[in-house]
N, CA, C and O atoms as CSV, one atom per row, in Angstrom:
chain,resi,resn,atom,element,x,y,z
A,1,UNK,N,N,131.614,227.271,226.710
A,1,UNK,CA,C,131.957,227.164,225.310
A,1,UNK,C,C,130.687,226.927,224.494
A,1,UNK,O,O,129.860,226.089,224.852
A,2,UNK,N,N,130.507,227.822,223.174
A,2,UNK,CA,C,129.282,227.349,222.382
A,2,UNK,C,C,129.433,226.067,221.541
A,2,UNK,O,O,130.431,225.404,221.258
A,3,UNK,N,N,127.941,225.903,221.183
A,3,UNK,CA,C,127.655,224.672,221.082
A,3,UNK,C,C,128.352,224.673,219.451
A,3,UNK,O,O,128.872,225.709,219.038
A,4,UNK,N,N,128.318,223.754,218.814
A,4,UNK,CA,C,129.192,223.935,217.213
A,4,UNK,C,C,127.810,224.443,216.147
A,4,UNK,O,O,127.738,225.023,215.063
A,5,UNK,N,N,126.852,223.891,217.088
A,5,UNK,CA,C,125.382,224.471,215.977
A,5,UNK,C,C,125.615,225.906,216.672
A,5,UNK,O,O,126.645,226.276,216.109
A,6,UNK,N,N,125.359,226.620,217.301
A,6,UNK,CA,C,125.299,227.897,217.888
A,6,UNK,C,C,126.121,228.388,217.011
A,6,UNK,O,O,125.597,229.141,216.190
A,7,UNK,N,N,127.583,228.151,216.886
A,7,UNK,CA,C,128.869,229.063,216.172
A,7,UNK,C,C,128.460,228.865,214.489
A,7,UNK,O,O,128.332,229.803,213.703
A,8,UNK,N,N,128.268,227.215,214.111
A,8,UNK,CA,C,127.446,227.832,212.596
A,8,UNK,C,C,126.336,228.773,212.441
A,8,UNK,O,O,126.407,229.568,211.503
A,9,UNK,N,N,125.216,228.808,213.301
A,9,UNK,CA,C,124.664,229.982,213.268
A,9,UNK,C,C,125.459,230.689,212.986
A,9,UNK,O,O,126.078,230.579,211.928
A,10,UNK,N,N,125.682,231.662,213.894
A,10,UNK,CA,C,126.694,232.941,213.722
A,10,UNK,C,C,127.188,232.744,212.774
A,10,UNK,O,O,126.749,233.432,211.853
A,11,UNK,N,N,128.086,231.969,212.483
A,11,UNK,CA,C,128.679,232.013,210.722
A,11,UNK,C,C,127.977,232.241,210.086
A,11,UNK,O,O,128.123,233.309,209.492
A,12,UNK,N,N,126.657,231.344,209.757
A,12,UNK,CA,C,125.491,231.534,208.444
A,12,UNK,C,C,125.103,233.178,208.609
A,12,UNK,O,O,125.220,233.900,207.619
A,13,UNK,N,N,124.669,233.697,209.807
A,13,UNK,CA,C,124.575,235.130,209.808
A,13,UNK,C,C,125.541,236.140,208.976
A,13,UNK,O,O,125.280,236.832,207.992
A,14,UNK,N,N,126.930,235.963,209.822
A,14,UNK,CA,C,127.536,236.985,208.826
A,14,UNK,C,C,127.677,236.629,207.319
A,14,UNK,O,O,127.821,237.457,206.419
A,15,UNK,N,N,127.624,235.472,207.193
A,15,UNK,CA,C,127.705,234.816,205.741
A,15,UNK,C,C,126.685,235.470,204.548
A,15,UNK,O,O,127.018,235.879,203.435
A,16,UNK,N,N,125.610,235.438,205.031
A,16,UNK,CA,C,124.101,235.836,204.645
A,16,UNK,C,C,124.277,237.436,204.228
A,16,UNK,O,O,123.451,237.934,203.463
A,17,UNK,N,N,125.548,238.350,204.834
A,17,UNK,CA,C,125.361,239.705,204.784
A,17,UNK,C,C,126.720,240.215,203.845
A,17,UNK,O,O,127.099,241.383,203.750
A,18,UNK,N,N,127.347,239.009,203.177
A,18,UNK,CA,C,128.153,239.044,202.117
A,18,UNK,C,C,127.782,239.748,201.064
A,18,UNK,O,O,126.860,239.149,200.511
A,19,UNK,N,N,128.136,241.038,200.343
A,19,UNK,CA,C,127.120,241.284,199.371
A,19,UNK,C,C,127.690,240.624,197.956
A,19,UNK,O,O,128.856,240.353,197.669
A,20,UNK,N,N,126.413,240.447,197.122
A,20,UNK,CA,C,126.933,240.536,195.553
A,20,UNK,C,C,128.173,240.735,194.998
A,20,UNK,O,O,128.588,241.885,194.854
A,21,UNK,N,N,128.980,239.563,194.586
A,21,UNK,CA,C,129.568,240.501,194.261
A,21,UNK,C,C,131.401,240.778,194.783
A,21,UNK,O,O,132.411,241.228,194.243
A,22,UNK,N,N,131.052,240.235,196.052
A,22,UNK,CA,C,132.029,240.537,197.292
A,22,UNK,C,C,131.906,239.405,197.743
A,22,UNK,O,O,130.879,238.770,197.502
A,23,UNK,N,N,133.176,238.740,198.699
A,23,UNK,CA,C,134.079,237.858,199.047
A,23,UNK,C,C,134.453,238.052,200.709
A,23,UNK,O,O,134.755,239.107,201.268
A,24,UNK,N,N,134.333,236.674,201.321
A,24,UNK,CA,C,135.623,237.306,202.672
A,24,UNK,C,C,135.782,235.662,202.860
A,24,UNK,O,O,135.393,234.682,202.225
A,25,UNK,N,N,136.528,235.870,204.020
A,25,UNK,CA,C,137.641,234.949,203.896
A,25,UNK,C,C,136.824,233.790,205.841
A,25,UNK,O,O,135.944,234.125,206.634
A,26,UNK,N,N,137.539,232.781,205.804
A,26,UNK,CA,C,137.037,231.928,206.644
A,26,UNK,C,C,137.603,232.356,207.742
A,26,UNK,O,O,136.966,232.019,208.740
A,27,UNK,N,N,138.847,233.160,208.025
A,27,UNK,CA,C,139.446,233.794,208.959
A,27,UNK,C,C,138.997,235.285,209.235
A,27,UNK,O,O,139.180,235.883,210.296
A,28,UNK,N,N,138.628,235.585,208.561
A,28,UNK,CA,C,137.732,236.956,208.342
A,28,UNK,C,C,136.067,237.061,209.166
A,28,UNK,O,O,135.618,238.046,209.752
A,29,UNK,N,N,135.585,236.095,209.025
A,29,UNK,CA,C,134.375,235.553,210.101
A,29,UNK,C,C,134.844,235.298,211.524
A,29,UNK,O,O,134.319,235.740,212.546
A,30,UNK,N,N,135.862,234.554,211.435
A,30,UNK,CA,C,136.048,233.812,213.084
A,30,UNK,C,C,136.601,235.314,213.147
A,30,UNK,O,O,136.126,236.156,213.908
A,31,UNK,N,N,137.611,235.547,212.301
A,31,UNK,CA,C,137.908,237.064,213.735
A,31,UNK,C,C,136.295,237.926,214.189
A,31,UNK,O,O,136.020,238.419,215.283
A,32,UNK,N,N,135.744,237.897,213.396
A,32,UNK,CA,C,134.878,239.098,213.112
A,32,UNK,C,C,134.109,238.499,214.395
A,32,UNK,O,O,133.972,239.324,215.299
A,33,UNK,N,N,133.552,237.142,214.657
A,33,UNK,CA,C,133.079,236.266,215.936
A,33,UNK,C,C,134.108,236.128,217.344
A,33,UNK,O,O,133.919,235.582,218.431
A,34,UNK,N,N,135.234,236.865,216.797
A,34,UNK,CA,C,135.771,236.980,218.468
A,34,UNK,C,C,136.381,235.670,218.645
A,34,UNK,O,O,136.685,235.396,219.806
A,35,UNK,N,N,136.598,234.900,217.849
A,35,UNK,CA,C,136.993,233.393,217.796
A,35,UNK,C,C,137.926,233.101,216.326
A,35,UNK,O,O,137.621,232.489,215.303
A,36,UNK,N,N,139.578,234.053,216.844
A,36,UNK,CA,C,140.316,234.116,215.805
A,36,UNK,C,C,141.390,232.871,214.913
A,36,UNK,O,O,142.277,232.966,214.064
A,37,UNK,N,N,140.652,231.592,215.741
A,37,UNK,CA,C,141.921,230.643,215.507
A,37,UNK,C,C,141.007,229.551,215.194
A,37,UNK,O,O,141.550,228.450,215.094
A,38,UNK,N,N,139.434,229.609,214.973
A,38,UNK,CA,C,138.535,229.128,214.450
A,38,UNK,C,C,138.152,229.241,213.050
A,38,UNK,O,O,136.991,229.179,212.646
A,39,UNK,N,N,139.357,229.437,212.213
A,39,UNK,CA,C,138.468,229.327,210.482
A,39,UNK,C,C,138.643,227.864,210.259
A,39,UNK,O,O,138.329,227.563,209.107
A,40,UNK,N,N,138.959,227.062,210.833
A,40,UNK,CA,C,138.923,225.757,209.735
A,40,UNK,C,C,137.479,224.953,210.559
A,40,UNK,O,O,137.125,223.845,210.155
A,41,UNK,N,N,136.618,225.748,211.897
A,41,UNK,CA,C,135.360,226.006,212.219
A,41,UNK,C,C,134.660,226.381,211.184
A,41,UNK,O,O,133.584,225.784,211.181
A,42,UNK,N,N,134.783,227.135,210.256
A,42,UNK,CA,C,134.078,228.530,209.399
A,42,UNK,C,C,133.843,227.320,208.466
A,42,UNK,O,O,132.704,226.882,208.305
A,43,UNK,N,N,134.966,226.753,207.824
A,43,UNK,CA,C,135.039,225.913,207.105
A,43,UNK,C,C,134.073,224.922,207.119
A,43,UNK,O,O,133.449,224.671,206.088
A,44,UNK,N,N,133.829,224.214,208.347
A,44,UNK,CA,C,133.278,223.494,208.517
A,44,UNK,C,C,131.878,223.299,208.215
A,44,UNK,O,O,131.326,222.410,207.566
A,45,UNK,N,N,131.235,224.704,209.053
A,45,UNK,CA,C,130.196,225.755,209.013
A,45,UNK,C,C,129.607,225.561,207.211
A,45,UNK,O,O,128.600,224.957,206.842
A,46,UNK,N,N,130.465,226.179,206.485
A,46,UNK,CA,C,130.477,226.265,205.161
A,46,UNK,C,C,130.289,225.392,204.448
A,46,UNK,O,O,129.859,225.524,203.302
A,47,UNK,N,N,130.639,224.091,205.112
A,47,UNK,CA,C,130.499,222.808,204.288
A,47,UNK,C,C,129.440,222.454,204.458
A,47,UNK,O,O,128.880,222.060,203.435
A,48,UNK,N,N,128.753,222.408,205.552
A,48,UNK,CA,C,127.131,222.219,206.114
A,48,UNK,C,C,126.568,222.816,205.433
A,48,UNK,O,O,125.748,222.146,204.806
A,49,UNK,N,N,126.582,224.111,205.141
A,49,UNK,CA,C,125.408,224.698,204.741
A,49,UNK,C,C,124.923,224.574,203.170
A,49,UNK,O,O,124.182,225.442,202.709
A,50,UNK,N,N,125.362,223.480,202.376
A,50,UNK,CA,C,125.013,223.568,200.865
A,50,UNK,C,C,124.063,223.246,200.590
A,50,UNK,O,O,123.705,223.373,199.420
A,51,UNK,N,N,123.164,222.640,201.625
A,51,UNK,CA,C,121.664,222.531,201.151
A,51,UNK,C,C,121.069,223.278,201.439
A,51,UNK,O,O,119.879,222.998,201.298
A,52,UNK,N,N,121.379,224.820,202.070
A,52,UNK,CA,C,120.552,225.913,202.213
A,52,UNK,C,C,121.721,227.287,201.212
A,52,UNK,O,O,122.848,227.780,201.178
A,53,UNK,N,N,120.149,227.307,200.464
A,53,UNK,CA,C,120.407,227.905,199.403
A,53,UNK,C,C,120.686,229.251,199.624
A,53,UNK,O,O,121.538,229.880,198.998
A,54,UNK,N,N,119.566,229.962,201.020
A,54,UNK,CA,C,120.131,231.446,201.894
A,54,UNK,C,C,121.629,231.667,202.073
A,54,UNK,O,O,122.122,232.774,201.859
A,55,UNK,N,N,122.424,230.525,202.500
A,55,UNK,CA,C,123.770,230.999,202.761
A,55,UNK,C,C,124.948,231.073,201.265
A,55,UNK,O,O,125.089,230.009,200.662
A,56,UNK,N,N,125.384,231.767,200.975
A,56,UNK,CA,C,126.001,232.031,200.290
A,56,UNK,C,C,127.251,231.856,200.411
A,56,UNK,O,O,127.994,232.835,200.485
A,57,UNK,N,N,127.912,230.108,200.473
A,57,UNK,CA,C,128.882,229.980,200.220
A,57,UNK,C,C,130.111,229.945,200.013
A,57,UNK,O,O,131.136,230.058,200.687
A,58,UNK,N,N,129.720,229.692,198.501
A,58,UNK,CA,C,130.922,230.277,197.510
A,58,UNK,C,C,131.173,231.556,197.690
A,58,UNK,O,O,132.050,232.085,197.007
A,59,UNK,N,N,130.769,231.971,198.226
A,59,UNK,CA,C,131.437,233.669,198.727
A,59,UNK,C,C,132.638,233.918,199.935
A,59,UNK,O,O,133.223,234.972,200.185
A,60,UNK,N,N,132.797,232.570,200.596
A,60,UNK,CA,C,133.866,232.290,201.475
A,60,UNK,C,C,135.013,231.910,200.741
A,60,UNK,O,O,134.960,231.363,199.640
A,61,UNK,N,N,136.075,232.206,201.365
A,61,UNK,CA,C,137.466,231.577,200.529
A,61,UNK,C,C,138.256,231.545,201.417
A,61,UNK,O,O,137.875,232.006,202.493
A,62,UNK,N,N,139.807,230.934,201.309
A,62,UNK,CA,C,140.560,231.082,201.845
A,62,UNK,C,C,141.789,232.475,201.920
A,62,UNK,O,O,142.064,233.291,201.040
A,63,UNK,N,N,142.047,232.411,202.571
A,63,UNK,CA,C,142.911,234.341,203.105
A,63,UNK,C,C,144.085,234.474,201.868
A,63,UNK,O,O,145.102,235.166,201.828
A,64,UNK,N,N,143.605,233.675,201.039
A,64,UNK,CA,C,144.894,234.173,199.907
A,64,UNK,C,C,143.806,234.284,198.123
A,64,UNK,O,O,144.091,234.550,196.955
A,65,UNK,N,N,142.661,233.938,198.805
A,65,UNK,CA,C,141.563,234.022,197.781
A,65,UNK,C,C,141.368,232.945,196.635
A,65,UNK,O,O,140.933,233.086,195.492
A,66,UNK,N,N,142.029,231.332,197.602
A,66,UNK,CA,C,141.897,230.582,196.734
A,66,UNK,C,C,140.643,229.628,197.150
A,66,UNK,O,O,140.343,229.399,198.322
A,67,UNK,N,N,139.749,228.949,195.674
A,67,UNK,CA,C,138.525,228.392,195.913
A,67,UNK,C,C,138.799,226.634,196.795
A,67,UNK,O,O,138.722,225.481,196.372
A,68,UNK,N,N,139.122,227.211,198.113
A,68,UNK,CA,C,139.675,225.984,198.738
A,68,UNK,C,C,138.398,225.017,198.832
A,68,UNK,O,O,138.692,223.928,199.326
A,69,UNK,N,N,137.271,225.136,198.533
A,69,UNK,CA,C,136.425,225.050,198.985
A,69,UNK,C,C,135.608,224.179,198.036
A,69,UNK,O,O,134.805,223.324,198.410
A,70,UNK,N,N,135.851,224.438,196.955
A,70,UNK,CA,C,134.989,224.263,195.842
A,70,UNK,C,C,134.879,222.755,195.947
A,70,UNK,O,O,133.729,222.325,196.034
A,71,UNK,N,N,135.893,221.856,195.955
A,71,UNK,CA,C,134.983,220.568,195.974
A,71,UNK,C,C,134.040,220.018,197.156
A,71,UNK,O,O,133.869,218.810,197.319
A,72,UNK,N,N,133.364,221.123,198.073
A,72,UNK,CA,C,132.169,221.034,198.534
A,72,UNK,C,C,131.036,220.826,197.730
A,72,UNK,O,O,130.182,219.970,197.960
A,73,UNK,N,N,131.030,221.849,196.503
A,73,UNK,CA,C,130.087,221.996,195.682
A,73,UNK,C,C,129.743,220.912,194.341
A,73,UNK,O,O,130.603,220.318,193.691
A,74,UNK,N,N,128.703,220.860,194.193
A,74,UNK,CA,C,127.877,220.124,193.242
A,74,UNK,C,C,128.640,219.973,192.130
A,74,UNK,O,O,129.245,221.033,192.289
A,75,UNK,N,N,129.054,219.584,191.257
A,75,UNK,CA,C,129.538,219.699,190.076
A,75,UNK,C,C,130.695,220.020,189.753
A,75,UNK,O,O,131.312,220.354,190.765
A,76,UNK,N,N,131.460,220.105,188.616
A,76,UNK,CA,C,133.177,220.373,188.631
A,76,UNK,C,C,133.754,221.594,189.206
A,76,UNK,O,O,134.690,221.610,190.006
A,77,UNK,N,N,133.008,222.819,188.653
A,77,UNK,CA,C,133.078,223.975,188.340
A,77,UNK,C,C,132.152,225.001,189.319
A,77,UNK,O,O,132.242,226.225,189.231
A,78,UNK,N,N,131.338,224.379,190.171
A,78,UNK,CA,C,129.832,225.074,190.561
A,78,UNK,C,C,130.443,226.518,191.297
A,78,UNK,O,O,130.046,227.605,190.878
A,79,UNK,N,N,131.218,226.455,192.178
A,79,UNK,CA,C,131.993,227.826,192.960
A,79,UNK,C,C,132.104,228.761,192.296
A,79,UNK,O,O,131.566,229.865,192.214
A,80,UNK,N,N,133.277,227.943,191.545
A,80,UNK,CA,C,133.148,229.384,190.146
A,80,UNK,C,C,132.782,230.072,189.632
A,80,UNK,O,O,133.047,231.272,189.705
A,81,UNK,N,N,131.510,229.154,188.428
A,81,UNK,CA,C,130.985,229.915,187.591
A,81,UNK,C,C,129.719,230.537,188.819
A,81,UNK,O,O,128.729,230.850,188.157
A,82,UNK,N,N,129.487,230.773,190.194
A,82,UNK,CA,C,128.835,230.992,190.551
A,82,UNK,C,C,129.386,232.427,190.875
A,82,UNK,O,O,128.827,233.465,190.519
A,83,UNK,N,N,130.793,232.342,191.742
A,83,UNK,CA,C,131.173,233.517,191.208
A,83,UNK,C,C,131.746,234.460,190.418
A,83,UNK,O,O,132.168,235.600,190.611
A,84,UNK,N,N,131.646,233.530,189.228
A,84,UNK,CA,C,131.930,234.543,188.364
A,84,UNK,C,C,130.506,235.048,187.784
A,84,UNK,O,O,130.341,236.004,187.027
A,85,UNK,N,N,129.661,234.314,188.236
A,85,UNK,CA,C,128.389,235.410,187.491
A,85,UNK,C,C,128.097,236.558,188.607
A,85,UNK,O,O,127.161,237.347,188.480
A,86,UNK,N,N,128.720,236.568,189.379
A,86,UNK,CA,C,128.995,237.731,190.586
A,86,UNK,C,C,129.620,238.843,189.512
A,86,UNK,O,O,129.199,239.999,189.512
A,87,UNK,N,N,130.503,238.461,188.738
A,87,UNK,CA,C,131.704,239.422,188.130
A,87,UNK,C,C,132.712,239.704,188.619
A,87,UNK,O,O,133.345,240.748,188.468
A,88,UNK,N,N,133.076,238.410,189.534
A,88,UNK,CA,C,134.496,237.793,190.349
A,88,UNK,C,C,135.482,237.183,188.957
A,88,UNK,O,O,135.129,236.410,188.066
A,89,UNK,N,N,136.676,237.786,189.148
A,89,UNK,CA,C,137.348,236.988,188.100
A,89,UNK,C,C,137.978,235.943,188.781
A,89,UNK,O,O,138.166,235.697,189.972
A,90,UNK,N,N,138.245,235.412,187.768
A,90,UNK,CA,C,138.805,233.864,188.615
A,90,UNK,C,C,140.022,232.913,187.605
A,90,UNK,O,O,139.544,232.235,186.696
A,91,UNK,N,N,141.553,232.902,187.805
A,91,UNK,CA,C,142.037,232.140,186.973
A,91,UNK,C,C,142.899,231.088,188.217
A,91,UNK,O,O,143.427,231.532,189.237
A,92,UNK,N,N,142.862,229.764,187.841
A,92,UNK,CA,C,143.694,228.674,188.473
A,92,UNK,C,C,143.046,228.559,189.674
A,92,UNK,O,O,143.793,228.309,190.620
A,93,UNK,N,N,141.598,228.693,189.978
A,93,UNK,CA,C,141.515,228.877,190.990
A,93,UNK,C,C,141.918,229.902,192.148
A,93,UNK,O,O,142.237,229.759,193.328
A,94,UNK,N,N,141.773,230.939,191.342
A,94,UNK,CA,C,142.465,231.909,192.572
A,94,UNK,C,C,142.009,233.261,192.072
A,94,UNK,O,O,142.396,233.757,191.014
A,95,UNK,N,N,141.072,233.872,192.995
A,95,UNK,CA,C,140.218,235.108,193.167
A,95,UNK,C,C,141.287,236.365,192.225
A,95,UNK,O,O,142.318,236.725,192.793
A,96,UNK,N,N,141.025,236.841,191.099
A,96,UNK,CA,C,142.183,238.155,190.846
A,96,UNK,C,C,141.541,239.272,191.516
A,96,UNK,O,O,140.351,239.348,191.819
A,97,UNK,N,N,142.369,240.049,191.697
A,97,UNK,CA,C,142.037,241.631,192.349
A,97,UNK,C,C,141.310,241.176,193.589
A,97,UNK,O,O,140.130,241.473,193.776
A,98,UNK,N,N,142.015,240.456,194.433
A,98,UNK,CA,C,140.745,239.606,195.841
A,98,UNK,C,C,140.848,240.905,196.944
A,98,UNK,O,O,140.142,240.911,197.952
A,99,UNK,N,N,141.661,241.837,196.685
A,99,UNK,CA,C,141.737,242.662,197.515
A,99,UNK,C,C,140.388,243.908,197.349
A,99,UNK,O,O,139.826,244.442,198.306
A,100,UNK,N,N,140.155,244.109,196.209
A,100,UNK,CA,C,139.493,244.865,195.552
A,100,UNK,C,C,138.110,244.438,195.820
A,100,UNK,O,O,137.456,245.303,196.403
A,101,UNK,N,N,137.485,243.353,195.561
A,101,UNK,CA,C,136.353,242.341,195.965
A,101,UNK,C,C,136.021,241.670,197.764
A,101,UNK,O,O,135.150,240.979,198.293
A,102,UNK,N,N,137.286,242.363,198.203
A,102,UNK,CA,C,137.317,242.015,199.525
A,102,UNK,C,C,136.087,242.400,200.719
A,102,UNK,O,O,135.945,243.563,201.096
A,103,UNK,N,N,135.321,241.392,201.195
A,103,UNK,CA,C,134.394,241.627,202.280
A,103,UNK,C,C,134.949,241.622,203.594
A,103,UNK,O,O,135.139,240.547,204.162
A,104,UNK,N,N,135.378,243.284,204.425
A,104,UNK,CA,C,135.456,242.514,206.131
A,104,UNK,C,C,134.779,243.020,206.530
A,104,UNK,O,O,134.375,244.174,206.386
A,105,UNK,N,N,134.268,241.425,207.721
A,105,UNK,CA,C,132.521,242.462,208.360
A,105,UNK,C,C,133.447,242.935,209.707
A,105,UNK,O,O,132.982,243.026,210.843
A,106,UNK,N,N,134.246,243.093,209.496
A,106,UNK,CA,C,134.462,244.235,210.876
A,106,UNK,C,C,134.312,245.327,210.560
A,106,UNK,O,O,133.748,246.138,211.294
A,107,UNK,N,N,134.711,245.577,209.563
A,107,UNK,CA,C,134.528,247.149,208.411
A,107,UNK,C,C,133.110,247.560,207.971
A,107,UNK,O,O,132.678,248.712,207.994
A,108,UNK,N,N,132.237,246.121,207.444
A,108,UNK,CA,C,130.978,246.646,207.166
A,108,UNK,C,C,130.055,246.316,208.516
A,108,UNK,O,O,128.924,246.773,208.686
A,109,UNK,N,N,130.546,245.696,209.168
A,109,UNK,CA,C,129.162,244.873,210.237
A,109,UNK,C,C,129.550,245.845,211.237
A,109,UNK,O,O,128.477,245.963,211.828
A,110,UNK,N,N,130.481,246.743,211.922
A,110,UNK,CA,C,130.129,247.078,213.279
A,110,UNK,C,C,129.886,248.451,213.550
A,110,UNK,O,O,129.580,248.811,214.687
């Protein structure tokens, strides 16, 4: 079994290849890692990484495209307006058109 630093690696990797812009989901990684019952891992992963500014975050969400996440981040609002300067819309907390904005790295990564 890998080590939990080893599997955040791998997370921060595919994380890192999120583009602009685009979104995927914490279940969307662990499948994509072969380790499908591991997103609240991803999660975890995600929460670690806010002092490295390379990984990109707020670009993770949960599989219904809500900012489950956001009170990881700095400030009231920081997820958000981060992606919304992506040109992510965003009302109630919840990604619109998340299908449309949708990142799967099985689709782009293999």
């Amino acid at each position: 079994m890998e080590t939990s630093g080893n599997f955040f690696e791998k997370v921060y990797k595919v994380a890192k290849q999120i583009p602009f812009g685009r979104v995927t989901s914490y279940g969307a990684i662990a499948r994509y890692l072969g380790t499908a019952k591991s997103a609240r891992m991803v999660g975890w992963a995600m929460n670690a990484s806010h002092n490295n500014a390379d990984i990109p975050a707020h670009r993770v969400v949960n599989r219904n495209g809500l900012l489950t996440g956001k009170f990881h981040f700095d400030g009231t609002n920081l997820m958000q307006q981060l992606l919304e300067s992506e040109g992510i819309v965003i009302k109630e907390n919840q990604i619109q058109n998340f299908q449309a904005v949708f990142w799967d790295p099985f689709k782009e990564l293999l």
